[in-house]
C-alpha positions as CSV (number, residue, x, y, z in Angstrom):
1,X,54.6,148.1,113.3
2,X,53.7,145.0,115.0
3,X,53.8,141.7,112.8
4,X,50.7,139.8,114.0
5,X,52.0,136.2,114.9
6,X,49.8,134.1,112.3
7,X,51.9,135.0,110.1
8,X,54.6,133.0,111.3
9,X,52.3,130.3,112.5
10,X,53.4,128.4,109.4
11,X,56.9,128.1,111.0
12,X,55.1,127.1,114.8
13,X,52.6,125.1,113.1
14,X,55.5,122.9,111.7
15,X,57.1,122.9,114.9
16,X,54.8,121.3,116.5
17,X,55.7,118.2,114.0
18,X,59.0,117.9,114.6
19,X,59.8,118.6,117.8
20,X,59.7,116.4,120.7
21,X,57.4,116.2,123.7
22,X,58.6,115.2,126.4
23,X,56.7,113.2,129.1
24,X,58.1,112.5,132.6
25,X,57.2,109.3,134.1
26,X,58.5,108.1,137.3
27,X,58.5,104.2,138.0
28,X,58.1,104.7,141.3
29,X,55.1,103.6,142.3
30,X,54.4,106.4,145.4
31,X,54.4,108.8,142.9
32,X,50.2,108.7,142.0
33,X,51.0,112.3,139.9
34,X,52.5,110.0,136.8
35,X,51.3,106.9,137.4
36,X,49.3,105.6,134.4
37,X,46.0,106.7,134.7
38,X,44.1,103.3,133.8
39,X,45.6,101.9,137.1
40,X,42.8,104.6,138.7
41,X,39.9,102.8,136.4
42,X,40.8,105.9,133.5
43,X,40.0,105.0,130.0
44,X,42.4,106.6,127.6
45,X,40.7,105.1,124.8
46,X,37.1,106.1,125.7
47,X,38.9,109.4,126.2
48,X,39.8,109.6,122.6
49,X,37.2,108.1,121.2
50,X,34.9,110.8,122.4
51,X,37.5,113.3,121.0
52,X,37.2,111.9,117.8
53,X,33.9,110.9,117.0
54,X,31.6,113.4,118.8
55,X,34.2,116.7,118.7
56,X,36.4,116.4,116.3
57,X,35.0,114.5,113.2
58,X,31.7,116.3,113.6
59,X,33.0,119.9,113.9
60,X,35.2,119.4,110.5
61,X,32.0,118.0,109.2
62,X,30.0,121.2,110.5
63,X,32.7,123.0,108.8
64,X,32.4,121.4,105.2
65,X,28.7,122.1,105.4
66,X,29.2,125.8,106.4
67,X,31.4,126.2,103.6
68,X,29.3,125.1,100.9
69,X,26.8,127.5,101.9
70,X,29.6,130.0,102.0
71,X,30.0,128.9,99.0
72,X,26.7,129.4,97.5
73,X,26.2,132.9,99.4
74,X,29.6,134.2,97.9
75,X,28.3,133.6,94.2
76,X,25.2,135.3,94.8
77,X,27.1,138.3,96.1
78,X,29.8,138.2,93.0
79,X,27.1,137.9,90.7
80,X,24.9,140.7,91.8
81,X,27.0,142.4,94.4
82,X,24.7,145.0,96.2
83,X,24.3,145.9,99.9
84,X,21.2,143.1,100.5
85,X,23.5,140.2,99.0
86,X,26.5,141.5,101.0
87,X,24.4,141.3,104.4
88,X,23.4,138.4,103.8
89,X,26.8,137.2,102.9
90,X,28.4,138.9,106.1
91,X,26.1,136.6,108.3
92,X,27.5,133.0,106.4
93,X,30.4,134.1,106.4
94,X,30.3,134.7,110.2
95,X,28.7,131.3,110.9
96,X,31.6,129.7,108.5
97,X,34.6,131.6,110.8
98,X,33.0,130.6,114.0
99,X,32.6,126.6,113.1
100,X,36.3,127.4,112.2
101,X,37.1,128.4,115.6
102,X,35.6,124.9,116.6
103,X,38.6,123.0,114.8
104,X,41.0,125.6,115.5
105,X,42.3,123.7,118.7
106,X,42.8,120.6,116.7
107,X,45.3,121.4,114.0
108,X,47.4,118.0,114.4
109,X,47.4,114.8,112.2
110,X,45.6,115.5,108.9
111,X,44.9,119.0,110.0
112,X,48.7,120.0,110.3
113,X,49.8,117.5,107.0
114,X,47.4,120.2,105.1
115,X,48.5,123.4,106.9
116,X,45.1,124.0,107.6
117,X,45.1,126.9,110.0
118,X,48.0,128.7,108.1
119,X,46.5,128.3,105.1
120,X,43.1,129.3,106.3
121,X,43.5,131.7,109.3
122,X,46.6,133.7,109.0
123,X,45.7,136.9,109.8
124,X,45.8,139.8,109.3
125,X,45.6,139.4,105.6
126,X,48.4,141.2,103.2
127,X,45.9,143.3,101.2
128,X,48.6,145.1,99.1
129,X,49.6,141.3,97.7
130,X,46.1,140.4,97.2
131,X,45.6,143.7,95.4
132,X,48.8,143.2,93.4
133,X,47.7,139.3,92.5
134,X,44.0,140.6,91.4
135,X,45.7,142.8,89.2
136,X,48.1,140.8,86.8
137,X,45.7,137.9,87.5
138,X,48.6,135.3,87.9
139,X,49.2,133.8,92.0
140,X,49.6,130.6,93.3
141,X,47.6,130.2,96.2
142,X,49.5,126.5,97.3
143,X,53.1,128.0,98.0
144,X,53.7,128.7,101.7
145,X,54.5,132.4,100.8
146,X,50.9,132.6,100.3
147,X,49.3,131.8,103.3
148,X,48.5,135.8,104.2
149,X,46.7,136.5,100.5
150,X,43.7,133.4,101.2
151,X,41.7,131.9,103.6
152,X,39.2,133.9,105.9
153,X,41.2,136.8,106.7
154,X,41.7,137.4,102.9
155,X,37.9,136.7,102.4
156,X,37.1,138.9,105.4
157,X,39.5,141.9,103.0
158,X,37.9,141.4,100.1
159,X,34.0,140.9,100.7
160,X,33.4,143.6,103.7
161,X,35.9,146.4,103.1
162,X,34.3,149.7,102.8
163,X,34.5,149.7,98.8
164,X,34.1,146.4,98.6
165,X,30.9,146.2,96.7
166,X,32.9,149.3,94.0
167,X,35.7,147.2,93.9
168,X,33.2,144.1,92.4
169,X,31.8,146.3,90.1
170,X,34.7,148.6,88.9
171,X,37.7,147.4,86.5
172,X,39.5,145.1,88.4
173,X,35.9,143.3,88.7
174,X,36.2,139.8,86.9
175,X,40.1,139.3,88.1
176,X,38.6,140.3,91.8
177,X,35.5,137.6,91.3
178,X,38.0,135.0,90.1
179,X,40.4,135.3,92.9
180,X,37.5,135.3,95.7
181,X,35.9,131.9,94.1
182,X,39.8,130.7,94.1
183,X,40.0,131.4,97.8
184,X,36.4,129.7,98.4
185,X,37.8,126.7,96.5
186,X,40.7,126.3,98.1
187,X,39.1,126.9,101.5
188,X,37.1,123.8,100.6
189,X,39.4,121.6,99.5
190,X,41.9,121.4,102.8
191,X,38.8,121.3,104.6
192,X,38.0,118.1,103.0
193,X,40.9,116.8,102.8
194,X,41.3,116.7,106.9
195,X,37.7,115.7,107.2
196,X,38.5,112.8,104.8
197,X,41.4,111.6,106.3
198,X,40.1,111.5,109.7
199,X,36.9,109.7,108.6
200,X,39.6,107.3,106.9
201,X,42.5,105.8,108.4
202,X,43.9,108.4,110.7
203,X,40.7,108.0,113.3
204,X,42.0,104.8,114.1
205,X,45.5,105.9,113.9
206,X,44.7,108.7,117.0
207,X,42.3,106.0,118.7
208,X,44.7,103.4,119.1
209,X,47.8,105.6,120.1
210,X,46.8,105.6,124.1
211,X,50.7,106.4,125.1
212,X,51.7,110.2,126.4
213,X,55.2,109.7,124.8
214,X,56.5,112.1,122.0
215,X,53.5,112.5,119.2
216,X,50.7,111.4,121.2
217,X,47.2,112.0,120.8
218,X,47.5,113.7,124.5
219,X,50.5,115.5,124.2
220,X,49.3,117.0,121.2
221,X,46.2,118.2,122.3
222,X,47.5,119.8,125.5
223,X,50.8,121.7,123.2
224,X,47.7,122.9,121.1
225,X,45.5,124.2,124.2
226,X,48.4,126.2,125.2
227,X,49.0,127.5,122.0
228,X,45.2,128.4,121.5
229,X,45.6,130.6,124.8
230,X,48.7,131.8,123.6
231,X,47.1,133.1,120.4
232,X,44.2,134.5,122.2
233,X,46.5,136.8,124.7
234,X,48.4,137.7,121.8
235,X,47.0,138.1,118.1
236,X,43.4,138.0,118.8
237,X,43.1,140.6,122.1
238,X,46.0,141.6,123.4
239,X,48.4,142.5,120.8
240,X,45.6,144.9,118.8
241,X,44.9,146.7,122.3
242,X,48.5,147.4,122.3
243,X,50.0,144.6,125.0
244,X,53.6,143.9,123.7
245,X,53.7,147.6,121.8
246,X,53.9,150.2,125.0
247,X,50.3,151.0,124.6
248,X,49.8,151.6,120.5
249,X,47.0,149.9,119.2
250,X,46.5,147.7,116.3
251,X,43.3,146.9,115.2
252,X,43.7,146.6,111.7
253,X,45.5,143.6,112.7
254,X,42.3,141.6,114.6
255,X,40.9,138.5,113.3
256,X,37.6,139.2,111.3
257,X,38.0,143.3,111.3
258,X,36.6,144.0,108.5
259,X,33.4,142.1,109.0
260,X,33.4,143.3,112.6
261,X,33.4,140.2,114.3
262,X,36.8,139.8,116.3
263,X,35.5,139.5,119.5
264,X,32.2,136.9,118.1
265,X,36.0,134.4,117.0
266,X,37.7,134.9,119.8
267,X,34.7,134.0,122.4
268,X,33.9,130.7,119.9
269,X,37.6,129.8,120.3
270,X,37.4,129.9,123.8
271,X,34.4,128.4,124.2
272,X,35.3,125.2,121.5
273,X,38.5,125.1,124.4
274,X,36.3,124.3,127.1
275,X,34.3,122.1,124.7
276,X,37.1,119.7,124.2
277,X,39.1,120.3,127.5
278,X,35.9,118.7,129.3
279,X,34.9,116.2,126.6
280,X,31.9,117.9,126.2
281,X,30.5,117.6,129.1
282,X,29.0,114.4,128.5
283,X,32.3,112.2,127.7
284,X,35.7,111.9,129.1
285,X,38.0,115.0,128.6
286,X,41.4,116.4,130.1
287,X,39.6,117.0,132.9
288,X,38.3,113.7,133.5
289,X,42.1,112.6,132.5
290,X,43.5,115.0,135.3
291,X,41.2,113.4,138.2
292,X,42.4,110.1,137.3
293,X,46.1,111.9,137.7
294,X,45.2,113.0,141.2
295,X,44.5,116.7,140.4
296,X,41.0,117.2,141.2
297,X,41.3,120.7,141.9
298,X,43.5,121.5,139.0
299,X,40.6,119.9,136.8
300,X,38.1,122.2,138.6
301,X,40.0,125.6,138.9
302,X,40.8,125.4,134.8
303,X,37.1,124.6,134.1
304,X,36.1,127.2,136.7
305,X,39.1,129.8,135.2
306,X,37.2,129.0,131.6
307,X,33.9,130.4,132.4
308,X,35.8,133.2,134.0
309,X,37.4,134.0,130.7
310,X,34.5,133.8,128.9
311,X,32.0,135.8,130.9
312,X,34.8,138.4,130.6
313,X,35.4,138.2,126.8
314,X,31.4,138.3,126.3
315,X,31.3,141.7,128.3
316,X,33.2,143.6,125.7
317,X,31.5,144.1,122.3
318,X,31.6,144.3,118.6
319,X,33.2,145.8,116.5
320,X,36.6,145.2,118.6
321,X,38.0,148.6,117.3
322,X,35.2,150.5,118.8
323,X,35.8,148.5,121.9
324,X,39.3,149.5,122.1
325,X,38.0,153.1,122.7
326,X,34.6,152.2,124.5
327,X,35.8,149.8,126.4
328,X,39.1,149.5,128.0
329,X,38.0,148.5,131.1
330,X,36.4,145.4,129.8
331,X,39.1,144.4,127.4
332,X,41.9,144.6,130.8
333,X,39.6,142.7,132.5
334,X,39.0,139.6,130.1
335,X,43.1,140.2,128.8
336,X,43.5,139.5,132.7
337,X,41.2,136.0,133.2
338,X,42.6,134.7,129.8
339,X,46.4,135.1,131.3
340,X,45.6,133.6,134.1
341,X,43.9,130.5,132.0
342,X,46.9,130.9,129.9
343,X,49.0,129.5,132.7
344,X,47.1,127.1,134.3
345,X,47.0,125.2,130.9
346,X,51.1,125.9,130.1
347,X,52.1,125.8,133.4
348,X,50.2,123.5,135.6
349,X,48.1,121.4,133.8
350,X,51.4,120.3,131.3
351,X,53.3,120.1,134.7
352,X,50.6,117.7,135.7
353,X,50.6,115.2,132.8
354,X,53.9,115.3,132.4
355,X,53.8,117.2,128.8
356,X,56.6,119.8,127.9
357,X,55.6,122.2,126.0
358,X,57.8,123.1,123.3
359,X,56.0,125.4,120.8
360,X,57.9,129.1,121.2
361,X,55.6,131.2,121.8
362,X,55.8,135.1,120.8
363,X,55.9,136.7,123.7
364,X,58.4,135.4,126.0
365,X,56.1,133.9,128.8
């Protein structure tokens, strides 16, 4: 059996601390490839600004709002938990996961202090745990050993499992409720803790850092694009289709199976990609950043190579397990386009600004 790689993303995640990345700079001034940028008129810090004040603070903030409403739709459903409430709960939960996919790209700074995406998003959830925990009603949802028995994935087990609304009404009901608004809460609370810290001193802190040496804003934003892709060709399509396991599928092991929305998470994460790899369209990105590098048409065949991807990913259909069967076809196709994103970002585009990339990845690419 295939062990999906969130579950060691605690041990990447913290990697991506601690190690080093490495920029190459020549001082040669014929070289225009790693010549400082703002020598070509670039602005590094308009660059970051725009990362942080109309991507990243407002998509955390989007977040926090989502969750209170998941929140409030999770209570209704645990208090009377029929088909109608679950329904309704399905579609917040949904729109909570996918402003998650939003922030997924930026788990650095406060983000990775809190563990926010193991803590959150390691999936696929260890239901025999959870089950175990609801049982004696004693866990601790703060050690890193529990980062597969919370967040979404363990939300996603517990609210839209085939007996889920039984299981809410049977004896293990007020043990199951308690551990559900435990999850919610904790959800919550590392949400607004990176939210807080990045409307506090850390926006200034990732503002003001302008360098591409080891911890940058830049270098950490480019490791974490190629880790994105990395997770997408892996955990969230390829591995479940049965890449990496001689053709045996998964799909037990997809993010959001249970509420049948893996491929609705995996198109958002893409898509929240592009978002920041362009700026948003409407301020300076890493595309902007590799013009002023001299790599115009590295800047357009990655934006091009995006839209690609996602056209592809949007052809194949929910629920991802029935796609598996339904759809091979489409699922090759789109496994194909995000490779070849997959390298343009860990190959050429780090080549290009000089970033190593020193994340192991899980697949030997």
């Amino acid at each position: 059996m295939i062990k999906l790689s969130r579950k060691t993303i605690a041990f990447i995640a913290a990697a991506l601390v601690v190690t080093t990345f490495i920029i190459a700079c020549s001082k040669s001034g014929g070289n225009t490839n790693t010549l400082d940028p703002s020598a070509n008129g670039f602005d590094k810090t308009a660059m970051l600004t725009n990362y942080a004040d109309n991507l990243i603070i407002p998509a955390y903030t989007n977040l926090q709002t989502q969750a209170n409403l998941l929140e409030t739709a999770v209570n209704t459903f645990l208090t009377t938990p029929n088909t109608a409430n679950q329904v309704t709960l399905k579609n917040v939960f949904k729109d909570t996961y996918l402003r998650y996919q939003d922030v997924s790209v930026d788990q650095f700074g406060p983000a990775e202090t809190a563990l926010l995406s193991n803590f959150s998003n390691t999936f696929p959830a260890d239901s025999v745990v959870i089950e175990g925990n609801i049982t004696r009603g004693t866990y601790s949802l703060t050690s890193n050993a529990s980062i597969n028995q919370q967040g979404f994935p363990a939300l996603d087990y517990l609210l839209f499992n085939l007996h889920a609304i039984n299981d809410f009404t049977g004896a293990t009901a007020v043990n199951r409720k308690k551990y559900v608004q435990d999850v919610v809460t904790n959800l919550k609370t590392r949400v607004a803790t990176v939210l807080s810290a990045w409307k506090g001193s850390y926006r200034a802190t990732f503002i003001g850092n302008t360098r591409s040496d080891s911890g940058s804003p830049i270098a950490f934003l480019i490791n974490q694009f190629a880790f994105e892709m990395d997770q997408l060709k892996g955990p969230r399509i390829g591995w479940p289709f049965g890449k990496q396991s001689g053709g045996t599928m998964f799909p037990n092991n997809t993010e959001g199976f249970n509420a049948g929305i893996s491929v609705a998470l995996a198109t958002q994460n893409l898509t929240a990609l592009k978002t920041m790899f362009n700026g948003n369209g409407s301020g300076t990105g890493m595309s902007d950043y590799l013009v002023a590098l001299k790599q115009q048409k590295l800047s357009t065949d990655v934006m091009a190579q995006f839209d690609k991807a996602i056209n592809s990913l949007k052809t194949v259909p929910d629920p991802y397990v029935t796609a598996m069967s339904n759809n091979k076809t489409q699922i090759e196709a789109a496994y194909r386009e995000i490779q070849i994103l997959l390298t343009l970002i860990k190959t050429d585009v780090a080549s290009a600004t000089g970033v190593r990339i020193t994340y192991q990845d899980t697949d030997g690419d």
